[in-house]
C-alpha positions as CSV (number, residue, x, y, z in Angstrom):
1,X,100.4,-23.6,-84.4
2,X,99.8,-19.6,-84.7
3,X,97.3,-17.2,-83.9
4,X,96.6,-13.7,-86.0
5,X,94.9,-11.6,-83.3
6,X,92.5,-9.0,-83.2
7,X,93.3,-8.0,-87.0
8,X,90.4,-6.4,-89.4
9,X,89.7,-9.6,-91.4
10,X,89.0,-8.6,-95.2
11,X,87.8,-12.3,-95.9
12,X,87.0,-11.8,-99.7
13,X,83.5,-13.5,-99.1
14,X,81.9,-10.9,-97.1
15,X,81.9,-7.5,-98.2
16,X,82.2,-5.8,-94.4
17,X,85.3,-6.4,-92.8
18,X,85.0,-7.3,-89.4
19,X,87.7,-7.5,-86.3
20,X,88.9,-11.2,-85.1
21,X,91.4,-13.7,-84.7
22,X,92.3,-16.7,-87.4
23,X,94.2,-19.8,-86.2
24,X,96.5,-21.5,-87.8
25,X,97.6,-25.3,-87.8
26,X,99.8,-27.5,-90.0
27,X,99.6,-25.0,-92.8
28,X,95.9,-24.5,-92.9
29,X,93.0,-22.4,-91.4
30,X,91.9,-24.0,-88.5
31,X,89.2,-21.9,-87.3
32,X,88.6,-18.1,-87.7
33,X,86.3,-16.0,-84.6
34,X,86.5,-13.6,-82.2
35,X,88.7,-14.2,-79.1
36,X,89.8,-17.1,-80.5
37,X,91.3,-19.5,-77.1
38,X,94.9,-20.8,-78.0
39,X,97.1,-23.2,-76.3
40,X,100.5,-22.5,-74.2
41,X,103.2,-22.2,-77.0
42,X,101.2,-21.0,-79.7
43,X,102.7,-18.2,-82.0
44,X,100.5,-15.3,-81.4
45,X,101.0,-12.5,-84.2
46,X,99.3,-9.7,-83.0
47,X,97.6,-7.9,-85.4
48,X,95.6,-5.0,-83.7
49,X,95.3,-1.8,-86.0
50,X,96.4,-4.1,-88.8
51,X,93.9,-5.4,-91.8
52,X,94.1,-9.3,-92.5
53,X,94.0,-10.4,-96.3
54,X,94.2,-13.9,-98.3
55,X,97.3,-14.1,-100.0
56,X,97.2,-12.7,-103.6
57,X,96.1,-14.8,-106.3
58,X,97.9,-14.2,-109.9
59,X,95.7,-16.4,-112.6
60,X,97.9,-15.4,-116.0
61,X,102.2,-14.6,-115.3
62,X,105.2,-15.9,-116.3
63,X,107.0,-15.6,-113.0
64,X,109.7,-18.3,-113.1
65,X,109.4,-18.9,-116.5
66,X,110.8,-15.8,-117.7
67,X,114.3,-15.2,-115.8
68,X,114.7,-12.0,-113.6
69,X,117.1,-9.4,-114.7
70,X,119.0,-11.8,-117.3
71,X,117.8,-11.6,-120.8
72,X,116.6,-13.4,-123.5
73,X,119.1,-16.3,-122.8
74,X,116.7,-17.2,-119.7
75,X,113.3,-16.6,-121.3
76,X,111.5,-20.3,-121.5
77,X,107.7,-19.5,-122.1
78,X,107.5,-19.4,-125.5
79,X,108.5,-22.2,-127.9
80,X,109.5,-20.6,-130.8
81,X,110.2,-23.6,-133.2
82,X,106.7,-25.2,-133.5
83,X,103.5,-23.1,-133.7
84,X,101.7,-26.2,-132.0
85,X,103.1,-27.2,-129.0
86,X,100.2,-28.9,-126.4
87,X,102.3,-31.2,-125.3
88,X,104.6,-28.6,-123.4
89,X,103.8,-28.1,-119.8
90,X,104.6,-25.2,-117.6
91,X,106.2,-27.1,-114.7
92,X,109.0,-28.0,-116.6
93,X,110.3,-24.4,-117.3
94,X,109.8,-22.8,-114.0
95,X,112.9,-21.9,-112.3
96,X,112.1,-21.9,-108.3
97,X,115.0,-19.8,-107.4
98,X,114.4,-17.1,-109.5
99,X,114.5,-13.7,-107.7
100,X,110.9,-12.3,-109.0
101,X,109.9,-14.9,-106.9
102,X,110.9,-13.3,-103.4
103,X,109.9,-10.0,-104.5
104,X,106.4,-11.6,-105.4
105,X,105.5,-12.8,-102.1
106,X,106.9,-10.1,-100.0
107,X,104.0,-8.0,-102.0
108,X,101.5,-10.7,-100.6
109,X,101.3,-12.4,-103.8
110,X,101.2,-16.0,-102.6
111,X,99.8,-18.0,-105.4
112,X,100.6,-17.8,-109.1
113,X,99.3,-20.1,-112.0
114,X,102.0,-19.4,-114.7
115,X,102.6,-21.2,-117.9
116,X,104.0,-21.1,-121.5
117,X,103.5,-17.5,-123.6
118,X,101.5,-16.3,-126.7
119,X,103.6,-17.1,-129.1
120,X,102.1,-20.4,-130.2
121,X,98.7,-21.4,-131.2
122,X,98.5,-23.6,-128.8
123,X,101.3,-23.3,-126.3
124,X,101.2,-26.4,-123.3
125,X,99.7,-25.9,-119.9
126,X,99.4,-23.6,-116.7
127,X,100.7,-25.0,-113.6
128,X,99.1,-23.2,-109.9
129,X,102.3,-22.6,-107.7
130,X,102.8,-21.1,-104.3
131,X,105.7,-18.4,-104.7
132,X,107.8,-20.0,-101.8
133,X,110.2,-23.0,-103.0
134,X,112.9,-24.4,-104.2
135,X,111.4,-27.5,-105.7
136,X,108.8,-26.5,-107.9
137,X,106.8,-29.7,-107.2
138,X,107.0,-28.8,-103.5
139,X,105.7,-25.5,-104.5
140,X,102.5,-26.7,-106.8
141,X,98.7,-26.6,-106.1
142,X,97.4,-27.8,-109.1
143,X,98.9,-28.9,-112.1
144,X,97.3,-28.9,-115.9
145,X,95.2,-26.2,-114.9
146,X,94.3,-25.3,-118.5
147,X,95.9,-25.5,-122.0
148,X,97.1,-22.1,-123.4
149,X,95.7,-21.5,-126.8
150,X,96.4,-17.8,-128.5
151,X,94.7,-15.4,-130.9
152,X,95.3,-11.9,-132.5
153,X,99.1,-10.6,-133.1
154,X,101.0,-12.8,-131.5
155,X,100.9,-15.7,-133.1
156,X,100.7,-14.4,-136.8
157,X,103.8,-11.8,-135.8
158,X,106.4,-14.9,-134.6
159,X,104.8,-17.2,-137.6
160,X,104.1,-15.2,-139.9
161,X,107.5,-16.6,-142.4
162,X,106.9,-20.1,-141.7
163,X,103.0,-21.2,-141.0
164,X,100.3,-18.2,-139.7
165,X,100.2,-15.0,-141.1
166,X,96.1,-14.1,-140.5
167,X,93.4,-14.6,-137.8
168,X,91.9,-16.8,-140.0
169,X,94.8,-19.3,-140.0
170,X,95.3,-19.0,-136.5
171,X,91.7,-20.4,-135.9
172,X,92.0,-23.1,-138.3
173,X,95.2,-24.4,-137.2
174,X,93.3,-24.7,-133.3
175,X,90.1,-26.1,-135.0
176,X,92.8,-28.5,-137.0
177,X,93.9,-29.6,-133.6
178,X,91.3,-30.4,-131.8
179,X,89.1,-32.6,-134.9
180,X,92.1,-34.8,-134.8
181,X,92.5,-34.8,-130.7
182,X,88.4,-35.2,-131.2
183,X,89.0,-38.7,-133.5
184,X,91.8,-39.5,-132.1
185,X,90.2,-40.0,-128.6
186,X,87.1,-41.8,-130.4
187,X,89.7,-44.2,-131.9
188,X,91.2,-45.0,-128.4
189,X,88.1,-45.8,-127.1
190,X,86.7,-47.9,-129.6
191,X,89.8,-49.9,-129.1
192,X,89.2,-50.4,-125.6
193,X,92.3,-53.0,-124.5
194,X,92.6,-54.2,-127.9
195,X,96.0,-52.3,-128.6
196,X,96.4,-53.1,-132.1
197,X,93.1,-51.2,-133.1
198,X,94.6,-48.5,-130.8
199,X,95.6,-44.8,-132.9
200,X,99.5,-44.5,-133.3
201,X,100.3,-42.7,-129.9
202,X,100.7,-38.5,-130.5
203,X,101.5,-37.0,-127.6
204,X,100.2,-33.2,-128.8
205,X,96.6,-35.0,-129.0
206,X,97.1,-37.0,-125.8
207,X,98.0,-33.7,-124.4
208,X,94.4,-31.8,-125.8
209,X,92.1,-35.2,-124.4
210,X,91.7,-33.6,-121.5
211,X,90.7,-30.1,-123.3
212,X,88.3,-32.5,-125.5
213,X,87.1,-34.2,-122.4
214,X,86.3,-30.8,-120.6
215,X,88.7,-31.6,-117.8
216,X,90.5,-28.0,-118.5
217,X,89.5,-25.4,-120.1
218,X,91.4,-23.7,-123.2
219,X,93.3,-20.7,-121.8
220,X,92.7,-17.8,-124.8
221,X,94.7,-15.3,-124.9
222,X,92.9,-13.0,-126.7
223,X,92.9,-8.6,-127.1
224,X,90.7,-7.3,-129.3
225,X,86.9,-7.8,-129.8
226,X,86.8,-10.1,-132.6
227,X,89.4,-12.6,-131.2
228,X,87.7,-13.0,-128.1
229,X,84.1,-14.0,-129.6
230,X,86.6,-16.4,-132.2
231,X,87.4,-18.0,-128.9
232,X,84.0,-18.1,-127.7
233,X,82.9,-19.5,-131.0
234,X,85.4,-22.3,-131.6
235,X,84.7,-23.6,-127.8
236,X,81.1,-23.5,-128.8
237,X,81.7,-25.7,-131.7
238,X,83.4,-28.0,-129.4
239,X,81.8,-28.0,-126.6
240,X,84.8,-27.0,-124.4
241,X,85.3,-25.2,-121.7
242,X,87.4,-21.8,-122.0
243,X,88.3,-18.8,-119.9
244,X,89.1,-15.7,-121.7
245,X,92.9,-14.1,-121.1
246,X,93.4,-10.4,-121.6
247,X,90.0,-8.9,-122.6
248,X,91.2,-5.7,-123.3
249,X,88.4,-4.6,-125.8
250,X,86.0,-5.7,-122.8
251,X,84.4,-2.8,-121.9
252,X,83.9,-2.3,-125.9
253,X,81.7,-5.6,-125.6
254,X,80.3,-6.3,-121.8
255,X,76.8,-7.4,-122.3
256,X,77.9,-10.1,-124.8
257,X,80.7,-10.9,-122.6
258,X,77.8,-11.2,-119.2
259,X,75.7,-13.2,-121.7
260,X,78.2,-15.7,-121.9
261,X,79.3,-16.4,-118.4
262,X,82.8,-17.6,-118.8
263,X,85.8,-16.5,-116.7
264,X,87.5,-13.3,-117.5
265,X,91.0,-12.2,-116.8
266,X,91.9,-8.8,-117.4
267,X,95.6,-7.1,-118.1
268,X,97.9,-6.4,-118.1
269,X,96.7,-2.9,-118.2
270,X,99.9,-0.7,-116.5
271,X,101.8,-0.8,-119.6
272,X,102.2,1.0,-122.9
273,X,100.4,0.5,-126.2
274,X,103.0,-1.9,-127.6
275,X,100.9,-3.2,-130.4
276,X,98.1,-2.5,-132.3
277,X,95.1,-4.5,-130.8
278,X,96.1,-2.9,-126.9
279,X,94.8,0.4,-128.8
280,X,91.4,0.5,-126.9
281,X,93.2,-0.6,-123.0
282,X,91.5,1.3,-120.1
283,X,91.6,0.7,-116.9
284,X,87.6,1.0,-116.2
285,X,87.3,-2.8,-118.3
286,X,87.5,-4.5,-115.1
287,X,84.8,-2.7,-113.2
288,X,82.8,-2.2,-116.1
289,X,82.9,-5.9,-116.6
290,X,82.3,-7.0,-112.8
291,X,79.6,-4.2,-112.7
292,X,77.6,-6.7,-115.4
293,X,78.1,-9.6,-113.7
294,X,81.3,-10.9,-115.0
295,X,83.5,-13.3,-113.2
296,X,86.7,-10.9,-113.0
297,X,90.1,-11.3,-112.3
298,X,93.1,-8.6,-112.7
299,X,96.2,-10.0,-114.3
300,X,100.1,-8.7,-114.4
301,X,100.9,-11.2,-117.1
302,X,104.3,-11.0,-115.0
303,X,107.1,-9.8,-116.3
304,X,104.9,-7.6,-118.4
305,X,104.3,-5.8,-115.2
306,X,106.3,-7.1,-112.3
307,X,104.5,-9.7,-110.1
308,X,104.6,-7.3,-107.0
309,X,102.5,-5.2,-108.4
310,X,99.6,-7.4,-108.9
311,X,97.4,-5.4,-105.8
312,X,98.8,-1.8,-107.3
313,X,97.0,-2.7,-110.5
314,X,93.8,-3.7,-108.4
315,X,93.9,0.0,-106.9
316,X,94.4,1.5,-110.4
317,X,91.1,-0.4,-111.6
318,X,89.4,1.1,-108.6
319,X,90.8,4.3,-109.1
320,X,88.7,4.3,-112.4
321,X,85.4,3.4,-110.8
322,X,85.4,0.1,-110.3
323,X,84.2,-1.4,-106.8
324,X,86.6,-1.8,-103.9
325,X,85.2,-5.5,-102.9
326,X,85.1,-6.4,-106.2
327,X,88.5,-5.6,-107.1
328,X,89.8,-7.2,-104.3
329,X,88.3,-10.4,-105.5
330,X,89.9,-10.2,-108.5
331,X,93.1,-10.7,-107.0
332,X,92.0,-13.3,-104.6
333,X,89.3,-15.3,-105.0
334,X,88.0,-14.8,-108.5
335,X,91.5,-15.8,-110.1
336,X,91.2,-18.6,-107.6
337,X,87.7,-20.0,-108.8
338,X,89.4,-18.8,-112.8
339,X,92.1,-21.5,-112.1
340,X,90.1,-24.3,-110.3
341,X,92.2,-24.0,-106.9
342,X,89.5,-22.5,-104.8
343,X,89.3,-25.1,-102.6
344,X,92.9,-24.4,-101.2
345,X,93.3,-20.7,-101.9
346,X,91.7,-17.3,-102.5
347,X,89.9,-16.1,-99.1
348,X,89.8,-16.7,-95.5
349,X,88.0,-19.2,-94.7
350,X,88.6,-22.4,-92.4
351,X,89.7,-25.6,-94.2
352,X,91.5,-23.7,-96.2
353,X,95.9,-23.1,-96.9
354,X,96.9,-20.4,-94.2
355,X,98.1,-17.9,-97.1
356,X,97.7,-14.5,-94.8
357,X,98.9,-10.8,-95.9
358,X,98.6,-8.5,-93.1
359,X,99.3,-4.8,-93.7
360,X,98.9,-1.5,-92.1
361,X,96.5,0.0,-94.5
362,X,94.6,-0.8,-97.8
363,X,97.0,-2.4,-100.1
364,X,95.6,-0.8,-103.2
365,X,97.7,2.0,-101.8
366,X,101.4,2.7,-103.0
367,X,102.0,3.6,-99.2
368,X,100.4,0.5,-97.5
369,X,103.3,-1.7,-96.0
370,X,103.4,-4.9,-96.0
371,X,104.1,-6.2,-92.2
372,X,103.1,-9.9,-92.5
373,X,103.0,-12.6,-95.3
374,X,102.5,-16.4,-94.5
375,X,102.5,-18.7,-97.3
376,X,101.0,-22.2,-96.2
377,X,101.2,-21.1,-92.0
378,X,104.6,-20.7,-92.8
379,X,105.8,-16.5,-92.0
380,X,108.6,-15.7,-94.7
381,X,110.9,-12.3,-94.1
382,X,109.5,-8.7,-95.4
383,X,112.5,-7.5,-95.9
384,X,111.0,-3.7,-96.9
């Protein structure tokens, strides 16, 4: 057991901060008040003069997938041999001892939900992971968070010699995909335990039932304007769920983007204009998006911009107008509600995983330190 005491608590539910103590048993919240009573031999961390946060939520990254500081040969988030790859799953590439990982949660950057690239149409799924582990199962909080589906450059650039060379074939091959995962589920269920009127088994449609079912959502990475209303319309047409990845012509488009209620994730935003639909990036998107309503979340797409920096890029967003309490739950507990973990993750509140950052100032700040990070009640070294 451990107590944090007498830290300003920045919860990420109520806007005011406000001084107390948060206790801490087998890994979760137990209870969080002023003067909080604690038994002989309980950790006390005390926190006086020092602000309390929830751990750092990262909806959109790579982390583990893409190796630190070795190359392409240790790059596994893009399958580059089949434009339609559902039945991948994220799990299966991370690598837990990767050193972005250590560098991530020293930052305060607790939970990540990472998963295959951009490459593909459809890519596989997003796994939730706590940035502490050396058993990526040990490390998960949710897996087959969502299905990664892609539109705009990417996809038409790495295919554009063998299968996709236009928007237009990109959203046909998706639509393709899920009529058959659409008639192929029918056919299952009309078979009922009759297996010889059962489909031939396809594991890329068994993988997209539960997009078809609305049990995930599609994950759609999308830049520019047009892409992300083709991603709105082909969920429409399905009656799927989606959350929208990137956003980057939001602020071109926010009131049809509030009209449609849908989670947002925006970034990464700290890097150059590599390609021709990032032309229109700014860093007022996110505010201008929250402003209207918008369910926001700021992303690092890590390595695109390295994983610490996930609360550096929530300062930069502020920086261009947008609201301090709403940019801090966009790295908390939007991007936990974006991934479905928000029961375990995301603020302080009791019930829930003990994930604490303490620092000695706002961490939006390049010279807030980082003094305290527990990950699941557990305190792992700050080494800076």
């Amino acid at each position: 057991m451990l107590c944090v005491k007498n830290g300003t608590i920045h919860d990420a539910i109520h806007e005011e901060a406000y001084v107390g103590d948060i206790l801490v048993e087998n890994g979760k919240i137990k209870a969080i008040g002023e003067d909080l009573e604690t038994e002989a031999g309980v950790r006390v961390v005390d926190a006086s003069g020092l602000h309390v946060y929830p751990g750092f939520v990262e909806v959109h990254g790579h982390i583990g997938l893409d190796g630190y500081g070795i190359g392409y040969e240790g790059m596994d988030y893009n399958e580059l041999n089949d434009i339609v790859s559902p039945q991948l799953r994220g799990i299966d590439g991370v690598k837990p001892l990767d050193a972005a990982f250590p560098k991530a949660a020293e930052a305060g950057v607790t939970c990540v939900c990472v998963g295959p690239g951009s490459a593909n149409v459809l890519g596989g799924t997003f796994v939730a992971i706590k940035t502490v582990g050396r058993r990526v199962e040990d490390m998960v909080v949710r897996d087959n968070v969502a299905m990664k589906c892609a539109f705009g450059e990417n996809p038409k650039r790495v295919y554009r010699e063998k299968k996709d060379s236009s928007r237009m074939s990109t959203a046909a091959l998706l639509r393709e995909m899920l009529f058959k995962t659409r008639e192929y589920l029918e056919k299952k269920e009309a078979a009922g335990d009759d297996p010889s009127k059962k489909p031939a088994f396809d594991m890329k449609l068994e993988a997209l039932i539960p997009v078809i079912k609305g049990e995930i959502p599609l994950k759609a990475h999308a830049h520019a304007a047009e892409d992300l209303f083709t991603a709105l319309r082909i969920a429409r047409e399905f009656g799927v769920k989606i959350t929208l990845e990137h956003v980057t012509e939001g602020h071109l488009i926010v009131e049809e983007l509030a009209k449609e209620n849908v989670p947002l994730a925006v970034g990464p935003t700290l890097t150059s204009t590599s390609k021709y639909e990032l032309r229109n990036k700014s860093w007022t998107t996110p505010g201008l998006l929250a402003a209207a309503g918008c369910q926001v979340s700021i992303i690092t797409d890590s390595p695109v911009i390295p994983q610490e920096y996930l609360p550096l890029c929530a300062g930069l967003a502020v920086q261009a107008g947008m609201d301090p309490f709403a940019a801090l739950q966009a790295i908390t507990i939007n991007p936990a509600r974006h991934a479905g973990i928000a029961d375990r993750v995301g603020s302080l509140e009791a019930g829930k995983d003990a994930d604490l950052v303490i620092t000695d100032g706002c961490p939006f700040e390049v010279s807030t330190k980082v003094k305290h990070v527990l990950i699941d009640g557990k305190e792992i070294t700050v080494t800076k």
